[in-house]
mmCIF file of the N, C-alpha and C atoms, coordinates in Angstrom:
data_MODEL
# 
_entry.id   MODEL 
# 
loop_
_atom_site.group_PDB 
_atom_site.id 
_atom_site.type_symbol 
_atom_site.label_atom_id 
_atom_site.label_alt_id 
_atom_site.label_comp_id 
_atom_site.label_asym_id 
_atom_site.label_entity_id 
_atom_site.label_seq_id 
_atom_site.pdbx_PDB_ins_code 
_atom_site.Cartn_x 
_atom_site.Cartn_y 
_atom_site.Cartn_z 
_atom_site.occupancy 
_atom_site.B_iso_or_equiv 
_atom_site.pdbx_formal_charge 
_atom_site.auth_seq_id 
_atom_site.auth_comp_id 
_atom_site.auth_asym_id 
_atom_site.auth_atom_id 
_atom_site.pdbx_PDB_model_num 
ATOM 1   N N  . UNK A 1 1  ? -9.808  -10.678 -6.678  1.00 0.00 ? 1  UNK A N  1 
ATOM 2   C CA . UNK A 1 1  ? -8.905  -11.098 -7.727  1.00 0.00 ? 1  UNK A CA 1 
ATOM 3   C C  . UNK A 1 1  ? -7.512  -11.350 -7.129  1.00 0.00 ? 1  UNK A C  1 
ATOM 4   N N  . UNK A 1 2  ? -7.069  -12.437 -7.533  1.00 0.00 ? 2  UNK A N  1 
ATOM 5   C CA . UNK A 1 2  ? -5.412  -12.754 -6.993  1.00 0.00 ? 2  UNK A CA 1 
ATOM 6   C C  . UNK A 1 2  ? -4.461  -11.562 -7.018  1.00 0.00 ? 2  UNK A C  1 
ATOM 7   N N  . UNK A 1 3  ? -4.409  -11.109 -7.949  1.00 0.00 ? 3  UNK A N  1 
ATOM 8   C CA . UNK A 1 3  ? -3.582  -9.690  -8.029  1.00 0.00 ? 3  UNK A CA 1 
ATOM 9   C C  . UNK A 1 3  ? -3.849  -8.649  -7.247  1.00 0.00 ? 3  UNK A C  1 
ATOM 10  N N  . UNK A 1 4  ? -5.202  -8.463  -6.889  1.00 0.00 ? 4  UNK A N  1 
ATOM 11  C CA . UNK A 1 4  ? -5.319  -7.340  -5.809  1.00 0.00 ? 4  UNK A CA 1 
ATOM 12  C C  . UNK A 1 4  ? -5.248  -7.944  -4.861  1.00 0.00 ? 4  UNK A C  1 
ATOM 13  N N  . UNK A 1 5  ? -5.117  -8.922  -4.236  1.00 0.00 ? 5  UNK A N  1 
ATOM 14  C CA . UNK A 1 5  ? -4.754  -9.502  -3.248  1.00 0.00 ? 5  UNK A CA 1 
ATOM 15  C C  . UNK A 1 5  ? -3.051  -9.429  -2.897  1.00 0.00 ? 5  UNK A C  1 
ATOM 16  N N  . UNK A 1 6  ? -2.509  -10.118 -3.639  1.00 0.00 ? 6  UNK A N  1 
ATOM 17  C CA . UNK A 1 6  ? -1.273  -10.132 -3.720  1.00 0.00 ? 6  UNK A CA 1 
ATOM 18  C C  . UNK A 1 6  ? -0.353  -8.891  -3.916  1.00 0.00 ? 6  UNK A C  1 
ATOM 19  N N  . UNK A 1 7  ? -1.135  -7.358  -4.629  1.00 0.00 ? 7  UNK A N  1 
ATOM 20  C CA . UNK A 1 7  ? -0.377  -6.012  -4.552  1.00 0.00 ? 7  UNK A CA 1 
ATOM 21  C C  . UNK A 1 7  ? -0.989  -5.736  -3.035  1.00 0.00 ? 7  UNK A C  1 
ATOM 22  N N  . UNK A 1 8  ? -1.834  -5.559  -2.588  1.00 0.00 ? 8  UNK A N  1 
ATOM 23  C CA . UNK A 1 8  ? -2.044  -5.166  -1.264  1.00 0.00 ? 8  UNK A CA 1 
ATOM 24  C C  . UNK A 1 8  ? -1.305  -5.723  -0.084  1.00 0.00 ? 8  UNK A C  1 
ATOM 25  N N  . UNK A 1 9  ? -1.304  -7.094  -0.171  1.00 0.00 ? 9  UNK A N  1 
ATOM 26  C CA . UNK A 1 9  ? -0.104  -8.007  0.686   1.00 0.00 ? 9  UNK A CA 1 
ATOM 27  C C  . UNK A 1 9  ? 0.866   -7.315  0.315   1.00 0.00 ? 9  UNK A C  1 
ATOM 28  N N  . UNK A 1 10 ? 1.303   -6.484  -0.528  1.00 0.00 ? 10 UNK A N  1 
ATOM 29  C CA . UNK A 1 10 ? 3.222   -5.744  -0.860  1.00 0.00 ? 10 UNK A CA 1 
ATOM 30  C C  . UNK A 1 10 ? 3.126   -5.303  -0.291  1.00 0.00 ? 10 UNK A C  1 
ATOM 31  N N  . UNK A 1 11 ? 2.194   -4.185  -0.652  1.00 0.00 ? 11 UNK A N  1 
ATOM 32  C CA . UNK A 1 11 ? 1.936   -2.831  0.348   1.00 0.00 ? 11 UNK A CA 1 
ATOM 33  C C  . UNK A 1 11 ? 1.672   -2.846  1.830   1.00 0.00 ? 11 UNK A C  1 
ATOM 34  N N  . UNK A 1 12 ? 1.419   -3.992  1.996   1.00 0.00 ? 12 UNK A N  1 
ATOM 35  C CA . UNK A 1 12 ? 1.397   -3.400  3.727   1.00 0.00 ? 12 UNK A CA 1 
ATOM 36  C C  . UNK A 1 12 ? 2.991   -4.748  3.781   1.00 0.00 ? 12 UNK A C  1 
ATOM 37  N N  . UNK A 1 13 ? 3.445   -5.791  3.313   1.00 0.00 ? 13 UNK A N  1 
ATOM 38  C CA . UNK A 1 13 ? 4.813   -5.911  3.644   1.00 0.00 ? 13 UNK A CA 1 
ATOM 39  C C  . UNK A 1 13 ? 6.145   -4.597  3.480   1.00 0.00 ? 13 UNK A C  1 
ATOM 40  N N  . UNK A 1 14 ? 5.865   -4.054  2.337   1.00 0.00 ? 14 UNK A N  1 
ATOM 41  C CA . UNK A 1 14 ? 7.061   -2.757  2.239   1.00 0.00 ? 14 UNK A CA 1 
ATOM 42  C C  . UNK A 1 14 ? 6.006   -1.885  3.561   1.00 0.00 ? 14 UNK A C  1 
ATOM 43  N N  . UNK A 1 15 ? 5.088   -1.248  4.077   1.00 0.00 ? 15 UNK A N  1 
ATOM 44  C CA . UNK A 1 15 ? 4.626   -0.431  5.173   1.00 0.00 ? 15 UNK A CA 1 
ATOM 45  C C  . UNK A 1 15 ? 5.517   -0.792  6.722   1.00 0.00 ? 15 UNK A C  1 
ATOM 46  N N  . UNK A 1 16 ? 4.943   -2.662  6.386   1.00 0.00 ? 16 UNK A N  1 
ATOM 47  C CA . UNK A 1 16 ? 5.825   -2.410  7.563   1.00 0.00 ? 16 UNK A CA 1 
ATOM 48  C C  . UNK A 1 16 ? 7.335   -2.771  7.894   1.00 0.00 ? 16 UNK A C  1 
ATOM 49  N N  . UNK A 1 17 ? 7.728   -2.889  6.506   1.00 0.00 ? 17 UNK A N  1 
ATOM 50  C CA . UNK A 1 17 ? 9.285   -2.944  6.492   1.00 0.00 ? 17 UNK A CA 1 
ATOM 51  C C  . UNK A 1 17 ? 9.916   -1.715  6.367   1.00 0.00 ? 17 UNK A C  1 
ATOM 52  N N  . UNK A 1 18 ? 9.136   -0.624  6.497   1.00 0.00 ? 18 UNK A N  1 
ATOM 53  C CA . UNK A 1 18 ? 9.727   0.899   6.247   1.00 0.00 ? 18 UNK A CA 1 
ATOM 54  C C  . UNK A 1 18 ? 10.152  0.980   4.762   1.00 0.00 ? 18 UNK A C  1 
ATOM 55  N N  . UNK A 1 19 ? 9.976   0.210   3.777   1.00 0.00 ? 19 UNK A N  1 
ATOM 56  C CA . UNK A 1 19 ? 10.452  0.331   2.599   1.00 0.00 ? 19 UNK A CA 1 
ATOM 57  C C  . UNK A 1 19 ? 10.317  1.609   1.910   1.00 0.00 ? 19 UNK A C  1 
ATOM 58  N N  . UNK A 1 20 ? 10.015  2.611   2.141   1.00 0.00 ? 20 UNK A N  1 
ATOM 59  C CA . UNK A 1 20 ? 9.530   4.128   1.567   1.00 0.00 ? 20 UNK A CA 1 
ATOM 60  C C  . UNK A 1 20 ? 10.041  4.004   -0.016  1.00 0.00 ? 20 UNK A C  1 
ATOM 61  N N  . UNK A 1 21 ? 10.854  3.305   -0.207  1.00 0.00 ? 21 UNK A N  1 
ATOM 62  C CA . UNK A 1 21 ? 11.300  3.837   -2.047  1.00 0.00 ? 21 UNK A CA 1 
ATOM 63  C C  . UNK A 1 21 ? 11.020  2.569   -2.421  1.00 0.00 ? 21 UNK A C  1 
ATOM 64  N N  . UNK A 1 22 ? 10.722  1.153   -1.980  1.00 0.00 ? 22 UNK A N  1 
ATOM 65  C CA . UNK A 1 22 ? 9.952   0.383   -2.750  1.00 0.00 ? 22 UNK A CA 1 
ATOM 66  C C  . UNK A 1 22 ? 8.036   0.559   -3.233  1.00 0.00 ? 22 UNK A C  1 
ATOM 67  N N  . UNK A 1 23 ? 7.718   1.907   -1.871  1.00 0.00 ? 23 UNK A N  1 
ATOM 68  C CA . UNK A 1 23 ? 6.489   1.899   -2.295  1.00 0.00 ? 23 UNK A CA 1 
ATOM 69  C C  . UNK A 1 23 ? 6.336   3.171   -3.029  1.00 0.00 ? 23 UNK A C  1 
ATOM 70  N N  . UNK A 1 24 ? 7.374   4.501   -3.252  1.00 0.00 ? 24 UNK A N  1 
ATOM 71  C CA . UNK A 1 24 ? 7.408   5.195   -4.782  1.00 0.00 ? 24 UNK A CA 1 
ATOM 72  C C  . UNK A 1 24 ? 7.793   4.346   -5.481  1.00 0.00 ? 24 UNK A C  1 
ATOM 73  N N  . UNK A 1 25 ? 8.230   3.561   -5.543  1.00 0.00 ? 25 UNK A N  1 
ATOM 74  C CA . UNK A 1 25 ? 8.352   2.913   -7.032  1.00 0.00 ? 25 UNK A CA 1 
ATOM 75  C C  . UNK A 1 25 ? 8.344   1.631   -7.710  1.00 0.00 ? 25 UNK A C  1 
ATOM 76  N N  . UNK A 1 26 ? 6.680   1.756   -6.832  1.00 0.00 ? 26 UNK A N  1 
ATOM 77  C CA . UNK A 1 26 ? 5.811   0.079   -7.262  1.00 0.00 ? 26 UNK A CA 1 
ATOM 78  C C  . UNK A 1 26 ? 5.544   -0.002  -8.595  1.00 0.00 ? 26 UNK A C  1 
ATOM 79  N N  . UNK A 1 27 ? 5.690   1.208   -9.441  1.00 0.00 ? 27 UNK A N  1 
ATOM 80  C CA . UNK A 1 27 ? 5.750   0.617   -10.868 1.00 0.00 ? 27 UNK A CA 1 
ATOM 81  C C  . UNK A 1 27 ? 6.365   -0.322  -11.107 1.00 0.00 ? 27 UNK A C  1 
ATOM 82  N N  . UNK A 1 28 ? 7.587   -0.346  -10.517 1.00 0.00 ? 28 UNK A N  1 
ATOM 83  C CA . UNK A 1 28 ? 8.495   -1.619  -10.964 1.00 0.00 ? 28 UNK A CA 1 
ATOM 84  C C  . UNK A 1 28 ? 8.155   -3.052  -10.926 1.00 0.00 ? 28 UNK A C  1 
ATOM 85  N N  . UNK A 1 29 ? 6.924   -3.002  -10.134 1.00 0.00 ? 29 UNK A N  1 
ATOM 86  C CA . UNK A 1 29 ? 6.548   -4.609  -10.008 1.00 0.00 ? 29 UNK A CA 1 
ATOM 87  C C  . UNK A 1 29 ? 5.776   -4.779  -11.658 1.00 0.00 ? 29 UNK A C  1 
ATOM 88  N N  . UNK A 1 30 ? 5.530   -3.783  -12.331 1.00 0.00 ? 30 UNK A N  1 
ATOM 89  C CA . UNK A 1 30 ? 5.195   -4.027  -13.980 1.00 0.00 ? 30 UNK A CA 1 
ATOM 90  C C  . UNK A 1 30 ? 3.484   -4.327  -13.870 1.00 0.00 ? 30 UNK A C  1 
ATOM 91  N N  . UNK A 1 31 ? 3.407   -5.806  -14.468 1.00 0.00 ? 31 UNK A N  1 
ATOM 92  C CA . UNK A 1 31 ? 2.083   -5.282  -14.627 1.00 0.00 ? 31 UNK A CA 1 
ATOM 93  C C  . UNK A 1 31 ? 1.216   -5.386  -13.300 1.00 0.00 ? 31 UNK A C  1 
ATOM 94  N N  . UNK A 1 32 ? 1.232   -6.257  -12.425 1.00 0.00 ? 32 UNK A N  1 
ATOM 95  C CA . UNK A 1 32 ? 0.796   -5.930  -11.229 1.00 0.00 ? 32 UNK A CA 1 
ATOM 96  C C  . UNK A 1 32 ? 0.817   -4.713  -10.957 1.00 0.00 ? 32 UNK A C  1 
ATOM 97  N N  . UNK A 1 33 ? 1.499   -4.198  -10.588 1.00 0.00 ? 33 UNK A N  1 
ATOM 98  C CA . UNK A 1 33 ? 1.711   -2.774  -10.169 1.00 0.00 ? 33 UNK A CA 1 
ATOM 99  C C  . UNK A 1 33 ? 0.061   -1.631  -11.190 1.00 0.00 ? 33 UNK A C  1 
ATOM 100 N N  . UNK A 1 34 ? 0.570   -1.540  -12.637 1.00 0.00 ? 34 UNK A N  1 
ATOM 101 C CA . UNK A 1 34 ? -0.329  -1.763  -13.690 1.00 0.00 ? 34 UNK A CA 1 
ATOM 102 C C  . UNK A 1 34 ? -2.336  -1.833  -13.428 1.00 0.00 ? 34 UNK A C  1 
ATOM 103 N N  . UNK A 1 35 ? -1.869  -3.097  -13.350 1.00 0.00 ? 35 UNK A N  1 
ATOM 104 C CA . UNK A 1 35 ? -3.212  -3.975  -12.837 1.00 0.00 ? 35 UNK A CA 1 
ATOM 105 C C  . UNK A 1 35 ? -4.336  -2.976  -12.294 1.00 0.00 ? 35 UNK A C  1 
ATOM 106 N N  . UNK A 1 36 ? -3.106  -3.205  -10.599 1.00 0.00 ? 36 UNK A N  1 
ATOM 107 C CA . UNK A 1 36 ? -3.833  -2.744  -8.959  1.00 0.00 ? 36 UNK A CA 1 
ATOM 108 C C  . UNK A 1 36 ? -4.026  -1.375  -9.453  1.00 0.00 ? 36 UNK A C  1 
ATOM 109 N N  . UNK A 1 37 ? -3.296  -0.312  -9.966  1.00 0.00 ? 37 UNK A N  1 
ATOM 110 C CA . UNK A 1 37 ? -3.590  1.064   -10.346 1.00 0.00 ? 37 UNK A CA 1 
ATOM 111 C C  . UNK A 1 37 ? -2.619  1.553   -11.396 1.00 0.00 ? 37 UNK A C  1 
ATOM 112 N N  . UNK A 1 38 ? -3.800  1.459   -12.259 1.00 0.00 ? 38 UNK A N  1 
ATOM 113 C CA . UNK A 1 38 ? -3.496  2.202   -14.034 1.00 0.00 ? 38 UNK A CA 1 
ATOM 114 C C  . UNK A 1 38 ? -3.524  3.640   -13.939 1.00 0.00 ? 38 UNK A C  1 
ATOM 115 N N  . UNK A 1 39 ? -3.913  3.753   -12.950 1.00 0.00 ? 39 UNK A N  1 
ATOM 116 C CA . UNK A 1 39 ? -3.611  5.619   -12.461 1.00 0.00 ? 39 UNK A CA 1 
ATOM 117 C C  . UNK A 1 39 ? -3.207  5.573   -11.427 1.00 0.00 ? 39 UNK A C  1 
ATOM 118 N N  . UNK A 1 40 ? -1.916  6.260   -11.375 1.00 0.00 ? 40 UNK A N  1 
ATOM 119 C CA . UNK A 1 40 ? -1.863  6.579   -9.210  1.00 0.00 ? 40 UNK A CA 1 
ATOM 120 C C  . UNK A 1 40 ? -2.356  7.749   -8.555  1.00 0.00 ? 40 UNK A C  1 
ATOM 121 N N  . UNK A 1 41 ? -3.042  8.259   -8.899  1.00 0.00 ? 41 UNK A N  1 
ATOM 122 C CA . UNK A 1 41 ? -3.856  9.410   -7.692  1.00 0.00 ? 41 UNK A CA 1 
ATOM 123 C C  . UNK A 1 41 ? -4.680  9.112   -6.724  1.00 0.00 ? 41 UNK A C  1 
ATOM 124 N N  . UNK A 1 42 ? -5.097  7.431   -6.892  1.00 0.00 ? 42 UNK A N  1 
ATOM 125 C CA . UNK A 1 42 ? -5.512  6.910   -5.456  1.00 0.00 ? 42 UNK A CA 1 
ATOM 126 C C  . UNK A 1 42 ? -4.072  6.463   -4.708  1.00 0.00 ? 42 UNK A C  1 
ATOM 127 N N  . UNK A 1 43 ? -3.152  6.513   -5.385  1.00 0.00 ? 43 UNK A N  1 
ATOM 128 C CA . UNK A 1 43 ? -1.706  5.449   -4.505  1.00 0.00 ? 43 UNK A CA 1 
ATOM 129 C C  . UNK A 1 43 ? -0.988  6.320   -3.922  1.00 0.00 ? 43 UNK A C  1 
ATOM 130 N N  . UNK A 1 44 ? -0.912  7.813   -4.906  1.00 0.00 ? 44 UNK A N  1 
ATOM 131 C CA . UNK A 1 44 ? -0.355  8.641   -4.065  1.00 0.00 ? 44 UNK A CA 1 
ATOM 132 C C  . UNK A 1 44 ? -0.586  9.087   -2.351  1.00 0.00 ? 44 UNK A C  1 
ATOM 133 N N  . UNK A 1 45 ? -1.703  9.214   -2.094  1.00 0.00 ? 45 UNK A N  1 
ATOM 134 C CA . UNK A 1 45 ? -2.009  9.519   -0.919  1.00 0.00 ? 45 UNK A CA 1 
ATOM 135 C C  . UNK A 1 45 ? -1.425  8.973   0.554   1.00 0.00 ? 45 UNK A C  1 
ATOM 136 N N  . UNK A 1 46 ? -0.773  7.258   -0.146  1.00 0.00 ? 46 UNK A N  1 
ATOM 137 C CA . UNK A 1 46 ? -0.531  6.865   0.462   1.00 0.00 ? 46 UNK A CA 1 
ATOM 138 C C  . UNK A 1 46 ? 0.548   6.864   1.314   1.00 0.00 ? 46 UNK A C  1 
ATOM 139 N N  . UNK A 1 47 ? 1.561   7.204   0.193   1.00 0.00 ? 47 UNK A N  1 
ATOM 140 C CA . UNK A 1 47 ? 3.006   7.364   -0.037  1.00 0.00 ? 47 UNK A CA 1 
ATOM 141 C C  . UNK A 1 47 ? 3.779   9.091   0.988   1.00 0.00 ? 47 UNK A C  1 
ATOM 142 N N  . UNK A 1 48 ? 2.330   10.015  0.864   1.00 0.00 ? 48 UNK A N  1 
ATOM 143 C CA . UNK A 1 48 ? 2.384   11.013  1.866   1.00 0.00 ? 48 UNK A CA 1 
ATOM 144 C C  . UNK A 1 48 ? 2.160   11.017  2.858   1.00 0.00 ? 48 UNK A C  1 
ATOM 145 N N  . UNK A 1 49 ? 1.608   10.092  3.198   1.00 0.00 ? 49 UNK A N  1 
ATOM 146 C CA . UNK A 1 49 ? 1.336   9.642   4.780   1.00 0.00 ? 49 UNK A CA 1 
ATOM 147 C C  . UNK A 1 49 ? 2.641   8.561   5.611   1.00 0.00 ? 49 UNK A C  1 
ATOM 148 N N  . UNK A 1 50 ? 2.538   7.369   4.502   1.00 0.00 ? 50 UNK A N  1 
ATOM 149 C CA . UNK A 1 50 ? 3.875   6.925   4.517   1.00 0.00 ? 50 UNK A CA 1 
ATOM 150 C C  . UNK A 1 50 ? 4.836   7.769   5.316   1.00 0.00 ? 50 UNK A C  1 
ATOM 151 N N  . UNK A 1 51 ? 5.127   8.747   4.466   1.00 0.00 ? 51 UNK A N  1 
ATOM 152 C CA . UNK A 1 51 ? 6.477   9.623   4.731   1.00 0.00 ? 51 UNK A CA 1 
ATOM 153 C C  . UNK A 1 51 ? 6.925   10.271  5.687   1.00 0.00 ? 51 UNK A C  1 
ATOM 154 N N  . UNK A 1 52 ? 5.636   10.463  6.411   1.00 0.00 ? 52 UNK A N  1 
ATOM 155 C CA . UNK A 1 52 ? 5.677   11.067  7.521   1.00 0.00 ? 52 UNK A CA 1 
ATOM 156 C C  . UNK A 1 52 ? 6.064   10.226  9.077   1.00 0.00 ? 52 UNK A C  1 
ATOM 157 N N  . UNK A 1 53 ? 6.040   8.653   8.614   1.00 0.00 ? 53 UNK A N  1 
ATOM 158 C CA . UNK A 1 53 ? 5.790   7.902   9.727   1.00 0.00 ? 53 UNK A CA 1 
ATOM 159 C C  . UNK A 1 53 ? 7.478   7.675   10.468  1.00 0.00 ? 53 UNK A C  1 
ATOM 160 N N  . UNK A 1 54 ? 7.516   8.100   11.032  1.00 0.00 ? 54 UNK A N  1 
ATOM 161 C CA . UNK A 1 54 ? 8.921   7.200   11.669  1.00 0.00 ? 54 UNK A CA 1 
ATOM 162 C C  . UNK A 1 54 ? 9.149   6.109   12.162  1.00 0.00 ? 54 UNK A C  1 
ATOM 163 N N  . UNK A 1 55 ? 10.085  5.540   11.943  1.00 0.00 ? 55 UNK A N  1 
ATOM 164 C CA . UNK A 1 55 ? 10.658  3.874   11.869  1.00 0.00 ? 55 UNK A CA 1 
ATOM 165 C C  . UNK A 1 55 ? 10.466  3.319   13.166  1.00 0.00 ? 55 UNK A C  1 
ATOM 166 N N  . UNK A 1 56 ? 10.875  4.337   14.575  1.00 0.00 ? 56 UNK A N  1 
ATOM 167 C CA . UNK A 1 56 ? 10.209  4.099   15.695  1.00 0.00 ? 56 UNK A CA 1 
ATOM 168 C C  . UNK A 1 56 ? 8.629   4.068   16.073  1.00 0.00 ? 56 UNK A C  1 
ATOM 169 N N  . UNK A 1 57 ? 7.616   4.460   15.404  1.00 0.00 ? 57 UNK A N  1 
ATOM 170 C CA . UNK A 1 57 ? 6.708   4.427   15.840  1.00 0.00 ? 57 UNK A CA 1 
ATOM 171 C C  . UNK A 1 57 ? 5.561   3.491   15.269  1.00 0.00 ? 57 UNK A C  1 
ATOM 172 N N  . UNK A 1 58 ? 4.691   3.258   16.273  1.00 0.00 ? 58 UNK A N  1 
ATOM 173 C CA . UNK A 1 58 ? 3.787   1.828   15.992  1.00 0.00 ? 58 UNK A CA 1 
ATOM 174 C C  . UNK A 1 58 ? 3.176   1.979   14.571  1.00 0.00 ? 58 UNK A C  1 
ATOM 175 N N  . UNK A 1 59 ? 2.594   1.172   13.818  1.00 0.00 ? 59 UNK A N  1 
ATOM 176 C CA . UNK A 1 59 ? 1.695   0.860   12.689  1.00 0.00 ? 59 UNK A CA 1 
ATOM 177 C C  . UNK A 1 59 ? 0.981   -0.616  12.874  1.00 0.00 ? 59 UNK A C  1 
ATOM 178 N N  . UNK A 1 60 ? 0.151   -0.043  12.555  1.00 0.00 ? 60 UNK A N  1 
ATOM 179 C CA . UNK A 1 60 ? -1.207  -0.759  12.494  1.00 0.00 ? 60 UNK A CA 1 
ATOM 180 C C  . UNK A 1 60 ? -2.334  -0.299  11.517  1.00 0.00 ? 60 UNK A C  1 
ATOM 181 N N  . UNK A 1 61 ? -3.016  -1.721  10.965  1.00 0.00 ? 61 UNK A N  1 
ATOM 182 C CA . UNK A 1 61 ? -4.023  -1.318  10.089  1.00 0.00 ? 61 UNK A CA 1 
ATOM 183 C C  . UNK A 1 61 ? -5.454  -1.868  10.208  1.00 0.00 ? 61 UNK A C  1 
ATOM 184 N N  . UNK A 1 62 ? -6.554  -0.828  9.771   1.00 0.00 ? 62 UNK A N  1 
ATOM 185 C CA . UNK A 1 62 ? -7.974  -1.099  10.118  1.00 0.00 ? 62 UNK A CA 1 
ATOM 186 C C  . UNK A 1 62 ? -8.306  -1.345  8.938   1.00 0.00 ? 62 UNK A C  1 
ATOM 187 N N  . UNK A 1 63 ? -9.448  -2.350  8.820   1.00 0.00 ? 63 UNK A N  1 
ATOM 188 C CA . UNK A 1 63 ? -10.123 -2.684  7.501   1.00 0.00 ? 63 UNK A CA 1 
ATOM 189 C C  . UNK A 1 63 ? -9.371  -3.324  6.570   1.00 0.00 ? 63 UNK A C  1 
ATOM 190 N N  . UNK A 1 64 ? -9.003  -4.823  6.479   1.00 0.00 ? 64 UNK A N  1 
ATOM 191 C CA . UNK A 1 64 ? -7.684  -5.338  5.521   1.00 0.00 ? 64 UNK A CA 1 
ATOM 192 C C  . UNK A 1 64 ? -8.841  -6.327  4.500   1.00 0.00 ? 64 UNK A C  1 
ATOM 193 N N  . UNK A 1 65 ? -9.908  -5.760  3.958   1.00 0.00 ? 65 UNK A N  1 
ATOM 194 C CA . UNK A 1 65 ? -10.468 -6.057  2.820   1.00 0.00 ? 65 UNK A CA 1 
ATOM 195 C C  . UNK A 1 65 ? -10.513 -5.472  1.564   1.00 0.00 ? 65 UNK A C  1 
ATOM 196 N N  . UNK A 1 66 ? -10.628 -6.225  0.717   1.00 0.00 ? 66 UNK A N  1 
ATOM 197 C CA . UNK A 1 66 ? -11.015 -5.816  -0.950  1.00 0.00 ? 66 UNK A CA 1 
ATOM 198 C C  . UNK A 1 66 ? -12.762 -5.540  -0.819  1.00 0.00 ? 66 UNK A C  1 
ATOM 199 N N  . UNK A 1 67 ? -12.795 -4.760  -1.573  1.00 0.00 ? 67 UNK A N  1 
ATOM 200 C CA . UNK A 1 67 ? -14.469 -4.058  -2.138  1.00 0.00 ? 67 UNK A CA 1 
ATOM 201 C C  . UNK A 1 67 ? -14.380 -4.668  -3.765  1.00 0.00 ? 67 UNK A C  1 
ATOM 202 N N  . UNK A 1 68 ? -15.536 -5.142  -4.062  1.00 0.00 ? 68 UNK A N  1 
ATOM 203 C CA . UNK A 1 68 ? -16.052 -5.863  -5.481  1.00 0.00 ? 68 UNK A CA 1 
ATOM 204 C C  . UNK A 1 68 ? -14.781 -6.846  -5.928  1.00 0.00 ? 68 UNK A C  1 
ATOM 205 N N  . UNK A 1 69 ? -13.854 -7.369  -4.483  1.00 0.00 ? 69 UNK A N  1 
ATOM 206 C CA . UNK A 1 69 ? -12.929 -8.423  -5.286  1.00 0.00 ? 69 UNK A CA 1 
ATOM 207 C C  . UNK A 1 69 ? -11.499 -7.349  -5.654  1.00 0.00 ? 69 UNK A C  1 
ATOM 208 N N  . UNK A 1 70 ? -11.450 -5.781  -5.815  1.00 0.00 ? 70 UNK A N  1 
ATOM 209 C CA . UNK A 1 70 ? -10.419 -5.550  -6.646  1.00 0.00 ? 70 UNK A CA 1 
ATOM 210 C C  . UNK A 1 70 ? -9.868  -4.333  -5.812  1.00 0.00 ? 70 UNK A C  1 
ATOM 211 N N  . UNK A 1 71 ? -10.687 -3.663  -4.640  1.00 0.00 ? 71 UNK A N  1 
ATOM 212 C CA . UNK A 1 71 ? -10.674 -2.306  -4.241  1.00 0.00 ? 71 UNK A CA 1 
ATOM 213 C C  . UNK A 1 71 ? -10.055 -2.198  -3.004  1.00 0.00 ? 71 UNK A C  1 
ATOM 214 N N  . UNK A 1 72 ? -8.949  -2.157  -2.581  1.00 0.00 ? 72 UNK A N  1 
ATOM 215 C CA . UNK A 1 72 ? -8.461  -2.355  -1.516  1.00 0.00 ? 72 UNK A CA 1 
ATOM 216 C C  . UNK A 1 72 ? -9.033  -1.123  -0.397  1.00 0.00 ? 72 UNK A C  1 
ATOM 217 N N  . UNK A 1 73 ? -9.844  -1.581  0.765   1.00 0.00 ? 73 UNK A N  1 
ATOM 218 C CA . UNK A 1 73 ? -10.083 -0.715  1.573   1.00 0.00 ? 73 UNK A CA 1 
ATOM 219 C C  . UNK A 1 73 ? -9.083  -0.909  3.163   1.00 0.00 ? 73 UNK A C  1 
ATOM 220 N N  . UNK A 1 74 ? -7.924  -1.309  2.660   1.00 0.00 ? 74 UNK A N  1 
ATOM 221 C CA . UNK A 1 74 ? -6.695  -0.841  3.770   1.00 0.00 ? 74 UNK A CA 1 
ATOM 222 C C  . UNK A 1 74 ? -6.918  0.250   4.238   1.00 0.00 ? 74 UNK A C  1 
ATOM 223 N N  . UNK A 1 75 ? -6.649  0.317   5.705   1.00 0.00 ? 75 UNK A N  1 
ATOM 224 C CA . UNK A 1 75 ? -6.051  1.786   5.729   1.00 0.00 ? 75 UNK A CA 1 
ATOM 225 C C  . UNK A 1 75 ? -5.032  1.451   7.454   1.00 0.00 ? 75 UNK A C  1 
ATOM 226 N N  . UNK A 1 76 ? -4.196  1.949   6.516   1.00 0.00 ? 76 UNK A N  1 
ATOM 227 C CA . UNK A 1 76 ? -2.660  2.362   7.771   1.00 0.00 ? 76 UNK A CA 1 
ATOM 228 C C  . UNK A 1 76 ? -3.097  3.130   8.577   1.00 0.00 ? 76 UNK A C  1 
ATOM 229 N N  . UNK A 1 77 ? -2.561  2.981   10.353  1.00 0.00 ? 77 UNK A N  1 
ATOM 230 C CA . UNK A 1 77 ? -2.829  3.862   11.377  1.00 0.00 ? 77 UNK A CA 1 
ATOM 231 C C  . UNK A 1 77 ? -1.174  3.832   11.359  1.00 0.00 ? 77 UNK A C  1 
ATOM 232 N N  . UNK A 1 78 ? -0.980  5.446   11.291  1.00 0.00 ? 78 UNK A N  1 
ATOM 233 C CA . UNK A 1 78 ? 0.504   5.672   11.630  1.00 0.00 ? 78 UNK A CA 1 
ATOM 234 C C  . UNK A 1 78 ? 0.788   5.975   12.907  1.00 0.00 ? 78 UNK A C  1 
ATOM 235 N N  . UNK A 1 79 ? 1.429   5.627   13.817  1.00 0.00 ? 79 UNK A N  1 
ATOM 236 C CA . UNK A 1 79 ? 1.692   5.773   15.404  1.00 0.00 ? 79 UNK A CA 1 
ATOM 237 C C  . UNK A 1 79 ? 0.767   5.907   16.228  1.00 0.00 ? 79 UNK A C  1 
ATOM 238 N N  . UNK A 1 80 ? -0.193  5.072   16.280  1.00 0.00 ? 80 UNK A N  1 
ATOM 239 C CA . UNK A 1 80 ? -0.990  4.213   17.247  1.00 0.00 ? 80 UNK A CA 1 
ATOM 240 C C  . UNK A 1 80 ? -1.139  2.915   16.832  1.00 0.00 ? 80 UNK A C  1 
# 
């Protein structure tokens, strides 16, 4: 779906722009935001890992597909 396409493209543009408080507070993108997750207890997880990463160190990501079109199976490598 265009929308999970296009929230996942945020999320890894704010990842690797270090954006840390654009990605607490992707509600603001409204209903996208919405859309991609009507609950955040899958988004949170992310945002703790996030936090930990420092601005000096590498990022990289494995697996940059959607599951059934809507399921983002990203996943961030923080400093490697």
């Amino acid at each position: 779906y265009p929308w999970a396409i296009e929230f996942d493209a945020w999320v890894k543009e704010r990842l690797l722009a270090h954006d840390h408080r654009a990605l607490v507070e992707y509600e603001r993108l409204g209903p996208l935001a919405r859309r991609a997750h009507p609950t955040s207890e899958h988004y949170w997880p992310l945002l703790y890992a996030a936090a930990l990463h420092a601005p000096d160190e590498p990022l990289s990501f494995y697996c940059e597909q959607l599951f059934a079109g809507s399921v983002s199976m990203r996943v961030a490598v923080f400093g490697a």
